[in-house]
N, C-alpha and C positions, 0 to 999 in steps of 0.2 A: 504494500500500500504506500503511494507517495502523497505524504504529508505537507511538502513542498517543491516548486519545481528548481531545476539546476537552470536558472535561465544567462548565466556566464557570459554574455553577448562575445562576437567575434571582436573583440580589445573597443568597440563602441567607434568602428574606425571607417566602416563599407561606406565606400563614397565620399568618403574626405579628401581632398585636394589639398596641398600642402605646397603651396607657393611662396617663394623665395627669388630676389635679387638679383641679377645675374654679378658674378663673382668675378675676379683673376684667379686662374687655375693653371696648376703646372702639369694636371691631369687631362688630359682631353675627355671631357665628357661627351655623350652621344648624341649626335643634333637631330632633327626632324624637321618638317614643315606641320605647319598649322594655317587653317583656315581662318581670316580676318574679314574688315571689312572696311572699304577706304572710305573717304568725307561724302561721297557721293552715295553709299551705301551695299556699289558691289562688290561683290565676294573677290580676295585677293587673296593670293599663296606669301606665307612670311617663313623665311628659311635662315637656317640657324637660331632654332630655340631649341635649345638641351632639356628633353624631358627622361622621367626613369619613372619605374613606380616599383612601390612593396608589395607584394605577394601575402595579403593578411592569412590566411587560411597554411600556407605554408610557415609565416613567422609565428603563428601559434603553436604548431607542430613541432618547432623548433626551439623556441624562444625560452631559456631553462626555469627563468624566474617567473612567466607565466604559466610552462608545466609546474611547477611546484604547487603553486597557490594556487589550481586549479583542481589537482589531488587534495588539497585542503578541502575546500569547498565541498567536494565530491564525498570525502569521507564525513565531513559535518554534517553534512544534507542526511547521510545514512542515519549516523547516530541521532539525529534529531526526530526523523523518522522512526526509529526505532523506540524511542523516549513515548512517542505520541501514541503508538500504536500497542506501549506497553500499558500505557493508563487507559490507554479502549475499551482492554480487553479486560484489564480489572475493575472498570468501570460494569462492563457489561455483567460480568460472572457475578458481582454483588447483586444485579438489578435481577438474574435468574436467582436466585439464592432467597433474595428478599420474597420475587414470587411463589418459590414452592413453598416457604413456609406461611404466608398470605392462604396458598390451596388447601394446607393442611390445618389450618387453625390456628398457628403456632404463634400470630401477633394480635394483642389489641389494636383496637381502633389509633391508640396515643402511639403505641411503638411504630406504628404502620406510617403512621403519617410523621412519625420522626426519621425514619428510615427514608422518608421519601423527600423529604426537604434533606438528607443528608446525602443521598442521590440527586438531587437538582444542583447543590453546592459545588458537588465534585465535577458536576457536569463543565456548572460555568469555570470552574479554572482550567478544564481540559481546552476549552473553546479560549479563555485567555492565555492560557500559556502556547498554544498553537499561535494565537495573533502576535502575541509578542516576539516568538522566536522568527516565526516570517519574516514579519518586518523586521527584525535584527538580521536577519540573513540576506534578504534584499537590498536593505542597507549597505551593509558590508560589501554586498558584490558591484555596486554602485561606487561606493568609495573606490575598492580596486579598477575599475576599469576605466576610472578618470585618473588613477596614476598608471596605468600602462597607457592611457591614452598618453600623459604627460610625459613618459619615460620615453615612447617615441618620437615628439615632435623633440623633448629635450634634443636627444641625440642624434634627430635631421640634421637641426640646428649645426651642430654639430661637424656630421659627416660631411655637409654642404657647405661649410667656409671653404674646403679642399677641392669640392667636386665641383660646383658654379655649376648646378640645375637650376634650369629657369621654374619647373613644373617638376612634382612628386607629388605621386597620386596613388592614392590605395587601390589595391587589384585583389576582388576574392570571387568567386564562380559565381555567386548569387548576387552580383555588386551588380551597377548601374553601363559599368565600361564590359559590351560585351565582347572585345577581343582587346590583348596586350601579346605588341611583339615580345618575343622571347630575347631578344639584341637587347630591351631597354630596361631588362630585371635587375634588379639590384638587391631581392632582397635574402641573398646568401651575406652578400656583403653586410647587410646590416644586419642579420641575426649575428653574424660571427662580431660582428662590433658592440652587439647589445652584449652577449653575454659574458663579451669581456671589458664592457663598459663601467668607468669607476663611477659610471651614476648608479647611488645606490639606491636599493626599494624603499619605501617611503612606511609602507605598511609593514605591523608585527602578522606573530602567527597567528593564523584562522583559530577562534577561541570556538571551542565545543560548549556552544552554551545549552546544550541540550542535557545536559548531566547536574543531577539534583545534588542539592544539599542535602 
């Protein structure tokens, strides 16, 4: 039973465009043409604008400090689920429990109805403690995926005072760009930079808030 969903987004990146300067470079970076438009308003070819893009769907698969924190998440989600699905089920077996002794005579009218206001109590913290842990977990994955979003442009930043791209663009299968040459990839280059990049993570470890006092 899934108590909450893994919704991880792909680093919160498909379709961002990531524009920068044009630079002095000792690199030659890859040019292209681009369709513009002159004072008149016809379509004109502009040649030498250096574009690349990242590969998001690959840099996920690669990228160490988002696998890490991802296995977090993943193993949270379980335990939280599991936490949920343990108070379910011992909710329920009290509320069969409470019944057969109700069939068999074994409660007054006072025990009966204390039993069941103590069954509705436990109900609502099962229902608040699921809300709260959600949204702690929502939260949390919210926070992370605005510092990988941030640890990437950080380290564009970065990789592009060298390179001098006019245009870096994010490229994932279900993105908005439906073909990217394979010439203008870059994003070996920036995983092997991210993970040995001295930008550090921002965020501690994924806290298992699903574990009682």
């Amino acid at each position: 039973m899934k108590y909450l969903p893994l919704v991880l987004s792909s680093l919160a990146l498909i379709g961002v465009a990531i524009l920068f300067g044009m630079r002095g470079n000792s690199k030659m970076p890859k040019t292209s043409l681009i369709k513009s438009k002159d004072s008149s308003g016809k379509e004109v070819l502009m040649s030498g604008v250096k574009i690349a893009y990242v590969d998001i769907d690959t840099l996920e698969a690669n990228y160490d400090y988002f696998k890490k924190k991802k296995a977090e998440f993943e193993t949270r989600q379980k335990n939280i689920d599991a936490e949920l699905e343990r108070m379910a089920n011992a909710l329920q077996n009290e509320y069969i429990a409470l019944q057969k002794k109700a069939q068999n005579g074994e409660l007054s009218q006072s025990e009966g109805e204390a039993a069941q206001q103590r069954l509705m109590q436990k109900q609502n913290e099962l229902e608040n403690k699921r809300s709260t842990l959600g949204n702690k977990y929502l939260k949390d994955q919210e926070d992370f995926n605005k510092e990988i979003h941030d640890n990437l442009h950080e380290y564009i930043k970065e990789y592009n005072e060298e390179m001098g791209y006019d245009y870096i663009l994010s490229y994932s299968k279900d993105g908005s760009i439906l073909y990217a040459n394979d010439a203008l990839d870059i994003t070996r280059d920036v995983i092997e930079g991210m993970n040995s990049s001295k930008i550090k993570p921002k965020s501690t470890t994924v806290t298992d808030t699903a574990k009682t006092k």
